[in-house]
Structure formats: C-alpha cells, structure tokens
C-alpha positions in Angstrom: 53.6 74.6 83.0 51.9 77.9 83.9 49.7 75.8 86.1 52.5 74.1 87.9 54.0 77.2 88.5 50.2 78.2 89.8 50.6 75.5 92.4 53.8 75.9 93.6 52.6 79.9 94.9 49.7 78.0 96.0 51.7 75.9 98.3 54.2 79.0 99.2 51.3 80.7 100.3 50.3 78.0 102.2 53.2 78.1 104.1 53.5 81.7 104.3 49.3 82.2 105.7 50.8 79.3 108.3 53.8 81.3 109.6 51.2 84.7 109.7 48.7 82.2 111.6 51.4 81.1 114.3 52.8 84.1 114.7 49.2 85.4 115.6 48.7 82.8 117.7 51.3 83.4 119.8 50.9 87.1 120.1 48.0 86.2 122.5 47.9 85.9 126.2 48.4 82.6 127.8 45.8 83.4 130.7 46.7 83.0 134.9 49.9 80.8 135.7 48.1 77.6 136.6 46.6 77.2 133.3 50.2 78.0 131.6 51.1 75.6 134.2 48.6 72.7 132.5 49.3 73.9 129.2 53.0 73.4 129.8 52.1 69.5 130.5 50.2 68.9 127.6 52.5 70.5 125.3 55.4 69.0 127.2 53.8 65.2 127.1 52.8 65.6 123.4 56.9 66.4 122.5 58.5 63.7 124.5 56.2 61.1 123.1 56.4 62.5 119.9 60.1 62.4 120.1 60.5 59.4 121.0 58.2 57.7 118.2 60.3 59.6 115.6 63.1 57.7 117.1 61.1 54.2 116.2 59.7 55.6 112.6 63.5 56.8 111.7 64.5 53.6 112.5 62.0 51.6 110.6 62.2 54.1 107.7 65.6 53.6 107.6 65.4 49.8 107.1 62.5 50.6 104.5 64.8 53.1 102.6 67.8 50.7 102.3 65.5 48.2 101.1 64.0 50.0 98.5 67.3 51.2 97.3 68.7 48.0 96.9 65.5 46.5 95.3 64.3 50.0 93.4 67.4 52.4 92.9 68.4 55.1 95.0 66.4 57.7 93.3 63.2 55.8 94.4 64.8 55.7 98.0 65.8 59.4 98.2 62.1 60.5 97.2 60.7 58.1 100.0 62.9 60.1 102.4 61.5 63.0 101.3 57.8 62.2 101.4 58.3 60.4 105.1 60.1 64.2 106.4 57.5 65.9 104.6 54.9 63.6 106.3 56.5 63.9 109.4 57.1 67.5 109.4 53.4 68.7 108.8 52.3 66.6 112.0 55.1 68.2 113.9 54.2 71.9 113.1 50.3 70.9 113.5 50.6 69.8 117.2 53.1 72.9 117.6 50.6 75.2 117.0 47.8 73.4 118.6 48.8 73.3 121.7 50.1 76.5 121.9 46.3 77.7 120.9 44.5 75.4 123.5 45.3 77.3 126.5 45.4 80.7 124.8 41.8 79.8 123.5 40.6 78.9 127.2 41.8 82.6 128.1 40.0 84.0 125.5 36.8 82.5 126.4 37.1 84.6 129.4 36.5 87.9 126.5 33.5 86.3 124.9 33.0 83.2 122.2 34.1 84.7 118.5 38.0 85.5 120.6 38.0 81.9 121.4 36.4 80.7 118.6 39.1 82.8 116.3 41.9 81.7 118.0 41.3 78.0 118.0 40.2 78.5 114.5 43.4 80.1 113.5 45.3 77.3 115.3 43.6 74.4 113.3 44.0 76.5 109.8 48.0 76.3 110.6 47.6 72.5 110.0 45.5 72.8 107.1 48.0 74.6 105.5 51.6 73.0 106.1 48.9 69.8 105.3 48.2 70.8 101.7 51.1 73.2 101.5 53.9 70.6 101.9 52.0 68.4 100.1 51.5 70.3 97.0 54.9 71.7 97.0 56.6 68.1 97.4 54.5 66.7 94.4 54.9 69.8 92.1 58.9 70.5 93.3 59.4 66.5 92.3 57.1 66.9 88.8 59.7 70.0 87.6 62.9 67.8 88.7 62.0 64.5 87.2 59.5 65.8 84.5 57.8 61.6 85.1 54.7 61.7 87.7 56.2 57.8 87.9 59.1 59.1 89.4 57.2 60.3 92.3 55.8 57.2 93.6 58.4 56.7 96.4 57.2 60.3 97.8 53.8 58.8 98.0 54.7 55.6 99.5 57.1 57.9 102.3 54.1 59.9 103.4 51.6 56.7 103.5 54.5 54.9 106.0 54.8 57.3 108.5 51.3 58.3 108.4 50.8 54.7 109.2 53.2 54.9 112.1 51.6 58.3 113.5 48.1 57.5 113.4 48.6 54.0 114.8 50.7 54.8 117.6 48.7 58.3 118.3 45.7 56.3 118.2 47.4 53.8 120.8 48.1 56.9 122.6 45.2 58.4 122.9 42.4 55.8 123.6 44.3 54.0 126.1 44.5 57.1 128.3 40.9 57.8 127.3 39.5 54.7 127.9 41.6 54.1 131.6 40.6 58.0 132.5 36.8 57.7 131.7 36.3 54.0 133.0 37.9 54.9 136.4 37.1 58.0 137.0 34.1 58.5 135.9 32.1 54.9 136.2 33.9 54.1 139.3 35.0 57.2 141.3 32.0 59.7 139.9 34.2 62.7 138.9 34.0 64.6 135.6 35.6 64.0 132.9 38.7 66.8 133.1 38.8 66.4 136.9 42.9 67.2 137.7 42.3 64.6 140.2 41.8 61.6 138.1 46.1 60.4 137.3 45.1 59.5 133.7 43.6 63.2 132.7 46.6 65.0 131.4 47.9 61.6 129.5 44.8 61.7 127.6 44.6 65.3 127.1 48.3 64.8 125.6 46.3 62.2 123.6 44.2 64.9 122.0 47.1 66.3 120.1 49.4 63.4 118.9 46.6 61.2 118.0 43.9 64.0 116.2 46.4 66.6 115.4 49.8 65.1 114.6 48.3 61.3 113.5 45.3 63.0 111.8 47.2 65.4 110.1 50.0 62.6 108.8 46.8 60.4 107.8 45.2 63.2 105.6 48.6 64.7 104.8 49.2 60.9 102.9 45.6 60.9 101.1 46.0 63.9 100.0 49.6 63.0 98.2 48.2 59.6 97.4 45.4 61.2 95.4 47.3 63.2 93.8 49.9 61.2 93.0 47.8 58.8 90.4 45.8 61.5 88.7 49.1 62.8 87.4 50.2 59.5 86.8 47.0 58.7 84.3 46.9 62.2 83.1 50.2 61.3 81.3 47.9 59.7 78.4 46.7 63.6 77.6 50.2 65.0 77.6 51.5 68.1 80.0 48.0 69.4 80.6 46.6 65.6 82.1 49.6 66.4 84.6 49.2 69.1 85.5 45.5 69.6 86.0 45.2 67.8 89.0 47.8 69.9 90.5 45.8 73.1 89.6 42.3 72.4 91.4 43.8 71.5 94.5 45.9 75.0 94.7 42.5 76.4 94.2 41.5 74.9 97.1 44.2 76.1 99.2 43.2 79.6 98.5 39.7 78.8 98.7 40.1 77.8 102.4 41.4 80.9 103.0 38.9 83.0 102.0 36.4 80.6 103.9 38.2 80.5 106.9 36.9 84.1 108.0 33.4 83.0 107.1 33.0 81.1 110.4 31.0 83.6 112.7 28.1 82.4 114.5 26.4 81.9 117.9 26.9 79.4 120.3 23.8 77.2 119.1 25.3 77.6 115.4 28.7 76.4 115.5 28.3 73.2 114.1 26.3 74.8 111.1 29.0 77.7 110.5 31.6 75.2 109.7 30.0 72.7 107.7 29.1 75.9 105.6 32.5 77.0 105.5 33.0 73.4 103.9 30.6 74.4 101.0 32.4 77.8 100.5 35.4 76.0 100.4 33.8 74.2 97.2 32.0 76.6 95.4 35.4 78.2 94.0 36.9 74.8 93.3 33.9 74.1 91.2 34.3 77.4 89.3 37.8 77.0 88.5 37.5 73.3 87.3 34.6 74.2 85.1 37.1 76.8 83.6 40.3 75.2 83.5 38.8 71.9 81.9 36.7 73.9 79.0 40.1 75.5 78.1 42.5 72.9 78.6 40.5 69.6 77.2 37.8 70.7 75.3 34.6 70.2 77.0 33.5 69.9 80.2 34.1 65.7 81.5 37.3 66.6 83.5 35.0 69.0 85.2 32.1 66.5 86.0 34.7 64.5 87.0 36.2 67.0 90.1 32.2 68.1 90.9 31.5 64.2 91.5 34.4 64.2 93.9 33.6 67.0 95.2 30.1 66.2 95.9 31.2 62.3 97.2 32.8 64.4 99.9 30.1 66.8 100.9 27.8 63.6 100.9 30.3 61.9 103.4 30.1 64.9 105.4 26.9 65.1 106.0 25.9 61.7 106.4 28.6 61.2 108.7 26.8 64.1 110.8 23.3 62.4 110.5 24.5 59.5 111.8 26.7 60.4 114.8 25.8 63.7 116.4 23.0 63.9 119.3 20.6 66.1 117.7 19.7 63.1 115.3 17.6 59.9 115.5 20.3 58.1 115.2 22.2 58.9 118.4 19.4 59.3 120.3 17.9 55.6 119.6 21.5 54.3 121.4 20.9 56.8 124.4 17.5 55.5 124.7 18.7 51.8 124.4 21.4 52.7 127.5 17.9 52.9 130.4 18.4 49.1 129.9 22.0 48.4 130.1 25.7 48.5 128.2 24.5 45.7 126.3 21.5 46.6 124.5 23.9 50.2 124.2 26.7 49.0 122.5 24.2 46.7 120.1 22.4 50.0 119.0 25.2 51.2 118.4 26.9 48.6 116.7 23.6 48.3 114.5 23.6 52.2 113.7 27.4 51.9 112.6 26.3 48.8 110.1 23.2 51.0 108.8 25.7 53.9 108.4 27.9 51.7 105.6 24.8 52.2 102.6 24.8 55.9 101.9 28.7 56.5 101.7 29.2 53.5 100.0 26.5 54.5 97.3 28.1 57.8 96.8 30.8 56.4 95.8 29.5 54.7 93.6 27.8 57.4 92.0 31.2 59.6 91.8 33.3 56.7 90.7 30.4 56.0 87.4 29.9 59.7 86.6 33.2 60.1 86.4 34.4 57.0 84.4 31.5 57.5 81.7 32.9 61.3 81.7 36.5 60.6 81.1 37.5 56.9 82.1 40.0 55.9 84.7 41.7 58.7 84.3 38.3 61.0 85.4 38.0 58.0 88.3 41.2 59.7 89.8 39.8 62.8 89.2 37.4 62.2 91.8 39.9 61.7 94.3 41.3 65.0 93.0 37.9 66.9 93.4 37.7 65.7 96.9 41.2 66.3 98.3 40.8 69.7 97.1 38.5 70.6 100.2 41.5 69.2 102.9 42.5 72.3 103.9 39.1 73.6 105.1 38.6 69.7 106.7 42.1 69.6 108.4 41.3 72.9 109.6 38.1 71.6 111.3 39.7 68.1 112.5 42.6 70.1 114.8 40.1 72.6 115.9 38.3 70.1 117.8 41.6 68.6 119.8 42.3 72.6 120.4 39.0 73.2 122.0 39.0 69.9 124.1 41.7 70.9 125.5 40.8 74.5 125.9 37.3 73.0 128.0 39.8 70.5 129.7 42.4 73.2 131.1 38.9 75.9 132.1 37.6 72.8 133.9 40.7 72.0 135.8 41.5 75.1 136.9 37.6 75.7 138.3 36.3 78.7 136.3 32.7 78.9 135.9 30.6 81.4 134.0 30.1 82.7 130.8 34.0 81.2 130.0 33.3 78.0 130.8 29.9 78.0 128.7 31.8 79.6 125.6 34.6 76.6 125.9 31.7 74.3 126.3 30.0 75.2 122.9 33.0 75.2 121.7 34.0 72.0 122.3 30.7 70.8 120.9 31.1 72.0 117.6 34.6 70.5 117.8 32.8 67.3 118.3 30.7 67.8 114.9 34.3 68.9 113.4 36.1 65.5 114.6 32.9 63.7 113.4 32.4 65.2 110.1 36.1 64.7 109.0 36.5 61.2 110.1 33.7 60.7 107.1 35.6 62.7 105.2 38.7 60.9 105.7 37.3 57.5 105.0 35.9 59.2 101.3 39.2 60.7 100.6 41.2 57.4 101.2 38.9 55.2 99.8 38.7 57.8 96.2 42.2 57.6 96.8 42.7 53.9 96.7 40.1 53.6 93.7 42.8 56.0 91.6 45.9 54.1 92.7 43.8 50.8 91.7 43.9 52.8 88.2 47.4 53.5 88.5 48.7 50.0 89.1 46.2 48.4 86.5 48.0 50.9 84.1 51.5 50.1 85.2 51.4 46.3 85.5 49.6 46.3 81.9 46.5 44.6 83.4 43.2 44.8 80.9 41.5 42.0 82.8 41.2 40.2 86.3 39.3 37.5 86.1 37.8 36.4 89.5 38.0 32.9 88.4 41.4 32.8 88.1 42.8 31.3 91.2 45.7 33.7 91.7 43.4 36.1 91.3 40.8 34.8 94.1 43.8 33.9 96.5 44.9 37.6 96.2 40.5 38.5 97.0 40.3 36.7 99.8 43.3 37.5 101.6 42.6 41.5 100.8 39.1 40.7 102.5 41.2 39.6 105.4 43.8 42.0 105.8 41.8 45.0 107.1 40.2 42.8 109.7 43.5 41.0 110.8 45.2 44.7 110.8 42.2 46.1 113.2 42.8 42.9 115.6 46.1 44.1 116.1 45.5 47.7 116.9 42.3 46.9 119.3 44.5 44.4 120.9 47.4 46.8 121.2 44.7 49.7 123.2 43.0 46.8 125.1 46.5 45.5 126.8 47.3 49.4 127.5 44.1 50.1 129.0 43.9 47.3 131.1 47.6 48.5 132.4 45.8 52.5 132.9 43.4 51.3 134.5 45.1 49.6 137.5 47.7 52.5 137.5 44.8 55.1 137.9 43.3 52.7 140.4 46.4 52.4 142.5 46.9 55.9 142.7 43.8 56.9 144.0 43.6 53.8 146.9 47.0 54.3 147.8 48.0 58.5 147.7 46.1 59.9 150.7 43.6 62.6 150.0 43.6 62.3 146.3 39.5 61.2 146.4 39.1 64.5 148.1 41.1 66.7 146.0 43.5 67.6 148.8 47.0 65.4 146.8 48.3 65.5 143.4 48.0 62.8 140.9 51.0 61.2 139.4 50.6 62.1 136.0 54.1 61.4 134.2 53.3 57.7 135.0 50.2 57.6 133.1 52.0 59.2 130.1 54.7 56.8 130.2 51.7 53.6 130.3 50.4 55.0 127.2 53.6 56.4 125.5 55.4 53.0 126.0 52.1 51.2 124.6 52.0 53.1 121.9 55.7 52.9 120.3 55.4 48.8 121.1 52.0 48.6 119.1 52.7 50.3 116.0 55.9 48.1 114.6 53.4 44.8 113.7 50.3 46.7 111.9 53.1 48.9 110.2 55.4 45.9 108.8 51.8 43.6 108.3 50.9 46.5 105.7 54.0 46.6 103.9 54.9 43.1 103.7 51.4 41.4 102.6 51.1 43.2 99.2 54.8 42.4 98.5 54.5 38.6 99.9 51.5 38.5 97.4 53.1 39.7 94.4 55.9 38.0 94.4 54.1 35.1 95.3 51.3 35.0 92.9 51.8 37.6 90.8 50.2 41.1 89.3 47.1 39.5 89.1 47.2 38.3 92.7 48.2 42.1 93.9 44.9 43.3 91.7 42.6 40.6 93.7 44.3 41.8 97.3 43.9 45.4 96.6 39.9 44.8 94.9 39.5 42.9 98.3 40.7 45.3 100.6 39.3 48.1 99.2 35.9 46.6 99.0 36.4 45.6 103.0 38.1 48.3 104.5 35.6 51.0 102.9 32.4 49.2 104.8 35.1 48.5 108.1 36.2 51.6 108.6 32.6 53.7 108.4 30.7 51.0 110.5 34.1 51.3 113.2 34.4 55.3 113.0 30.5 56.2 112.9 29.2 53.4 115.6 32.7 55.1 117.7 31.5 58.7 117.4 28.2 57.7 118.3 28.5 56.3 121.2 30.3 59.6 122.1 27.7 61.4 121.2 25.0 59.3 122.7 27.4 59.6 126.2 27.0 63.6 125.9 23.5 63.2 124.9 22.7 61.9 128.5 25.3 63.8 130.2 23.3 67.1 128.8 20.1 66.0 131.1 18.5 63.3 129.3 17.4 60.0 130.5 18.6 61.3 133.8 22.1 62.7 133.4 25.2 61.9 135.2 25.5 60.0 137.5 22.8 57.3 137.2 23.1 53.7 135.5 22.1 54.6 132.2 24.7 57.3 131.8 27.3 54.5 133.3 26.3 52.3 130.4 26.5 54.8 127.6 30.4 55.7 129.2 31.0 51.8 128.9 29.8 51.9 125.1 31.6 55.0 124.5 35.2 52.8 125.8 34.1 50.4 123.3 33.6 52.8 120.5 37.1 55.0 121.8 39.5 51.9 119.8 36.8 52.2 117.0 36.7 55.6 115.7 40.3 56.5 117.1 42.6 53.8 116.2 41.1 50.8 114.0 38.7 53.0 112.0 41.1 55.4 110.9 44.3 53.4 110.3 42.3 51.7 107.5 42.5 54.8 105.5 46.1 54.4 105.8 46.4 50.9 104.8 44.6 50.7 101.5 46.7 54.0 100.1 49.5 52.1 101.5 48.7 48.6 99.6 48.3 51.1 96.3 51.4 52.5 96.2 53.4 49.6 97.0 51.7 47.6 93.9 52.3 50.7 91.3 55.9 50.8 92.9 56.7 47.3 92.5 54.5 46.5 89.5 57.3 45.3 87.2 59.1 43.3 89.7 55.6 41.1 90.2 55.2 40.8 86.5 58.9 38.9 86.5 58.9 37.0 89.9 56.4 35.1 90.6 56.4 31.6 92.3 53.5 30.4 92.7 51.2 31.8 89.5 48.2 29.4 88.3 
C-alpha cells in the first residue's frame, strides 16, 4: 500500500506542478492590444463551443448513467460520473491554459526563441499534468475506497464516453473550419494561410484548441485510465502488489516528465530533435524504477521486461510515425513530388504511403505483446499498456504544444509582424508539427496496448479459455468488429464533409458580397463561421457516440460472451491498421503541403502546391477526426464487455 500511497503524491504533485505552471503562465505579458484582441476570439470561441457541447455530453451522460444504474447498481453509475467529470475536467483546464499561452508565446517571440519556446512549453506541460494527474488520482482514490480494481470499471468506461464525445465533435470542429479556410482562401482567393481576411480563419484557429487540446487531451486522458484500469484488474491473481504495481510506474513517469521538461533547449533547426529526446529522458527513469520495483516485489525481473517492451512499442511508434510523415523524409517528399502532376496522383501517394505505414507499428506490437506474455502471461500483456502510458505526460505535453504554437504563428501573422519574431514562431510551429505528428502514433499504440489488456480483462471476467473462430457466434461477432471501425469512420467523414461544404459557401459569400474584404480594407464575419462549425459539430457527435455504445451491448446480449470476444478481436485487428493508414497518410499530406510551401517544386502559388492543399483537405478528416476517434472506440468496446460480462453470459438470444 506504500506504493499507492506513492502514487497518490504523484498525482498531487501533478496537480500542484500544474497550478505553478498556470500561474507562470499568466505572469507574462500578453503583447500590443490587437493581438490580446485576437487572442480574446480564440479563447472566447473555444469556451462557448465548449460550453455548449458539455451541455449535449451532460445530457447524454445523463441518459448513460440512469441506464447503468438501473441495469448495473448505482455504485457502477456514481464511478461513471466520476470518470466522465474527471475526463471532462482535464480537457477543460488544458484548453484554459493553452490559449492563454498562445498569444503570450507570440509576444515572446518578439525576445528571442527559448522565451517562446518556454512558454508554449510550460503551457502544454499543464495538460500533461491534470492528464495523468486526475487520472492517477481517480484510479488510486477509487482502489483505497472499494479495495476491488473491478469496482472501477464504470470510472473507465466515464472517461472513454466523453472522450468519445470530445474528440469527435472537436474533430468536427476543427477540420470543417480547416478544410473551408484552406480550400477558399488559399486555392481560390491566393492568400495565406492565417490571413484575418479569410471569414473562416479565427473558426479554425478555435479549432486548434477544442479539437488537439481539449479532444486530444480527453482521448489520451481515457487510454491512459483504460490501461490502467486492466493491469490492476489482472494483477489481482498476485495479490496487493499485482495492483498496485501498475499504479507505481506510471507515478514514476509523472515525475519523470518533469525533470525532462527542462531538458528541451535547442536551436531553431533542432526543435523537432530536442523533444523527441525529451521522450527518451522521459523513459530512461521509468525503466530504472521498474527494473527495481519488479526484482523486489515479484522476484525476478518478467514484470520488468514486460513495462520495457511497452515502453519501447511506444518509442517505436514514435519514431516511425516521424519517418513517415514529416518533410525531411522520403516518404513525404515522394507525395510532394507526385503533386507536379495533379491532386490525383497526390492523394494516391499519399494514400499508398499511409497503407505502407501500417507494417512497422503493427509488428511492434507484436513484438511487445509476445515478450511480454512469454515473460508474465496476460497479465504482463497489460503491462505493456502500462509501460507505454507511463510516458503520457511528456507526449500530452508535446501534442498541446503544437495547437499553442499554431496559434501563436496564426496571431504574429495576423497582426503583420515580420522579423526575427515571426521566424522564431515559424520554427516553432514546425516542431509543433513533429509534436502533433509524433503523438498521433503514439496515441494509436497506447489505445491499441490498451484494448489488447482490456481484451485480457474481459476474457478473465466472462471466464472465456477458448474462442473458437469456427463457432458461428463467434464469427458473427468477427465480422461485424471488422465492420464497426469502418461504419464509425463513415459517419465522422460524413459529418466534416456536410460542414465543409456549408464553410465553404459561407466563406465564399462573404468575400463576393462585403465590399473591400479581397483588398483587406472590411472585416470578415467571423462569429458566423464559428457557429457553421460549432453547430456541425454538436449534431455529428450523438450517432458515432450511441453506434459505440450500443453495438457491443446489441452483440452480447444477442449472441453472447463469445460473440463480444469475436467483435472486440475484430475491431481491434481493424481499427489498429485504420487508424495508422488514416492518421499517417493525414499528417503527410500536411507535411507534403509545407514541403512545397518552403520553395520546393515551385512554392506557393503554382498548381502543384494547389494540388498538395487539395490532398492536404482530404487528409484534414483523416488524421483529425476518423483516425483518432478509433482510439476511442476500441477502449470503449473493452470496457463495456468487462462491465457487462455477466449479464452476456445469462442473456443471450440468439447463441449457436
């Protein structure tokens, strides 16, 4: 119980490193009044929509609580409520302090590139630690009340529900403003891409923060609960120390993330590098402490391979998520180069880089998931998960830097600076893109780690020692897993394609029909634009949200426990291939986009930079809404089969 007690400082400190971080934060000067003035927007757009979904997800919730009271017992109920404020909460504080640091980073840019760089830094740390903070302090606070990890399964399943909610509708958010601003403004009226003229520019900067700050931080916020969560559920068979051992590693890596956070210094040309090292400080303590903590806890050293395989799955994802989306690799390039001929031959380079991509990841999984089970069985499998989670806070950290310094590039561009500031903003906001980039790998390994240990969980809870693929309850349940991640993606693409096209004709509108806009000489109407993609958002997240909940359900009580096994082997083994191929061809064709906006193939302005801007649209939906969402659903499926387990194994209609 020392070890508990080790995590809950952990997660106070957390908390307390947050406040300190915020409190810095805002201690800095917020620059000349017009870029208060755009900061004001942003932050002011990113509350009211974030408002307002809270209204639909407490709604929703609601509906999802009473159920499970009735059907589970209030206890089960009352610790989903918990895990869905918890979830909630961390997003909230996130995109409080983010976009309080964009405009106060843009300033600082003005002072040289280590004040910016320290600021924006400090601002994305904030969400890495009410991330893992909350997150450790919910699981350990629940383990001391109820003293039975099973107790704690409605937690998990109230973080994975609103994270569905807020990544879903962020991601709405986000691309349709993104995909309306870039289409318009810069394919068909040829201005940049933070121009104030263009109506749709503030509504996507807004986008920024609820979709990679407040939905990314709810999406990681759930993995790293649903990790957690069935580690100390299989660590039950080795008695208090099987429990409490995957709470210990992560608390290291709270602390860990500290003391790597003041390791990112570098020059402009070096960004990227600094903080994919600071990933691998991040890991190097974790790995100590595991080695230590399983030699005196169990014995010998298999708990311990068990964490360095996770933690090594992640460090692969990382880097082959870098290799295969940033610019200054083949990759990338070979889509930029395919552009000089057209969208089409762009977007099937792309789309061919992004199946390529699927090998490596999946292999390293793999790897960590047999190392680990010859180590110490299933319950080492969710180890893995364990080992991997344990290096969120640096990798939160880094995803909400990059919305930061976006905006941070966004405001010195509207406001007209030049210089050395708007240089400094520009680096920065390039080694935000390897940040975004590199945890969107990340995030894809955690969930899918994740989803392998809840896969152990509910095998263990339903009393399952065999699924037989021949068994037809058992296929039925395959084949529609295989389905679900593909039928769930149709809905979200759907959901930004019907908002863009509504953007894009109010963007066009604006600038045929307010005089002098074209020239710079009228103001936009932005509100409108945030209301498009606010109103888009809320009505696209309800059907992917209640698809997710009520398909595993529908299936168990259907067919029965082996039916839920099938569905959740299915759609694990076709979400995991999905969401790489959707997130890395997405961020490439980014990338590829910058890549000829830096100079090559002739730059801006010319018709192979139009085409790369069209295949960057396609890949916005990709690696923004679809691709991530998926991480969400298979945690999501998990919990839901461990939580109604039992029921399946006495209702079933339909079992062959």
């Amino acid at each position: 119980m020392d070890l508990a007690i080790f995590s809950l400082v952990a997660g106070l400190s957390a908390l307390t490193f947050a406040g300190y971080l915020v409190w810095h934060i805002l201690k800095q000067s917020t620059g000349t009044a017009r870029m208060r003035e755009l900061s004001d927007m942003i932050r002011e757009g990113s509350t009211v929509y974030l408002k307002r979904q809270y209204v639909v997800i407490v709604f929703l919730g609601a509906i999802l609580a009473i159920t499970q009271s009735l059907i589970l017992g209030p206890f089960e109920a009352l610790t989903f409520v918990i895990g869905a404020v918890c979830s909630g909460l961390a997003g909230f504080i996130g995109m409080y302090a983010a976009t309080r640091a964009n405009v106060r980073a843009a300033h600082a840019a003005e002072f040289g590139l280590n004040k910016a760089l320290s600021i924006a830094l400090r601002g994305g740390m904030v969400t890495g630690m009410c991330v893992t903070g909350i997150g450790l302090l919910g699981l350990t606070a629940l383990y001391f009340i109820t003293g039975d990890p099973a107790q704690i399964s409605g937690f998990a399943l109230g973080t994975a529900i609103i994270a569905l909610f807020m990544r879903v509708g962020g991601g709405i958010y986000t691309k349709a403003a993104d995909v309306g601003a870039d289409l318009v403004g810069k394919v068909e009226v040829g201005i940049p891409e933070d121009d104030p003229r263009n109506p749709g520019v503030i509504a996507d900067q807004v986008g920024d923060n609820v979709g990679d700050v407040a939905g990314m931080s709810s999406d990681l916020f759930e993995s790293y609960v649903c990790a957690i969560f069935p580690a100390m559920l299989m660590g039950v068979a080795h008695g208090v120390r099987g429990i409490v051992f995957p709470l210990a590693v992560p608390a290291v890596g709270i602390l860990s993330s500290i003391l790597a956070m003041f390791f990112v210094r570098a020059k402009s040309e070096k960004l990227g590098g600094a903080f994919l090292n600071a990933l691998v400080i991040t890991g190097m303590p974790i790995i100590i402490a595991s080695y230590i903590l399983s030699q005196q806890m169990f014995g010998d050293l298999n708990m311990f391979y068990a964490i360095v395989a996770g933690v090594s799955a992640g460090l692969s994802f990382a880097f082959i998520t870098k290799y295969y989306t940033l610019h200054e690799h083949t990759p990338t390039q070979t889509i930029a180069k395919a552009a000089q001929t057209g969208p089409a031959t762009n977007i099937l380079t792309g789309f061919a880089v992004g199946l390529e991509s699927t090998a490596l990841p999946t292999i390293a999984v793999c790897i960590a998931v047999f190392i680990a089970y010859k180590c110490a069985g299933l319950y080492g499998v969710s180890l893995t998960a364990v080992g991997l989670i344990s290096l969120l806070p640096q990798v939160v950290a880094m995803d909400s830097y990059g919305p930061i310094v976006d905006n941070a590039s966004g405001i010195i561009e509207m406001i007209g600076s030049a210089g050395e500031a708007r240089e400094f903003t520009d680096a920065l906001d390039a080694a935000g893109n390897t940040t975004k980039a590199v945890c969107k790998g990340f995030a894809i390994g955690a969930a899918t780690l994740a989803a392998i240990a809840l896969f152990a969980g509910y095998i263990e809870t339903a009393g399952i020692e065999i699924i037989s693929i021949v068994d037809p309850s058992a296929l039925i349940g395959l084949l529609i897993g295989g389905m679900l991640s593909f039928t769930f993606c149709s809905f979200l693409i759907h959901a930004v394609g019907n908002a863009a096209f509504t953007m894009i004709k109010e963007i066009r509108r604006q600038f045929n029909e307010i005089p002098g806009l074209r020239e710079g000489n009228a103001k936009p109407d932005y509100a409108e634009c945030i209301s498009i993609s606010t109103n888009a958002a809320l009505k696209g997240l309800i059907i992917p949200g209640l698809l997710a909940v009520i398909t595993p359900i529908t299936v168990g009580f259907a067919f029965g426990v082996e039916a839920v096994g099938g569905l959740y082997i299915g759609l694990i083994i076709s979400a995991l291939p999905l969401a790489l191929l959707l997130a890395h061809a997405g961020t490439a064709w980014d990338n590829a986009k910058k890549y000829v906006e830096a100079g090559r193939f002739g730059g801006k302005g010319t018709a192979t930079h139009a085409a790369t801007v069209i295949g960057d649209t396609v890949g916005d939906p990709f690696k923004d809404t679809a691709g991530p969402s998926l991480d969400i659903l298979m945690d999501i499926v998990g919990v839901i089969a461990i939580l109604f387990a039992h029921l399946f194994l006495v209702f079933s209609l339909f079992q062959v």
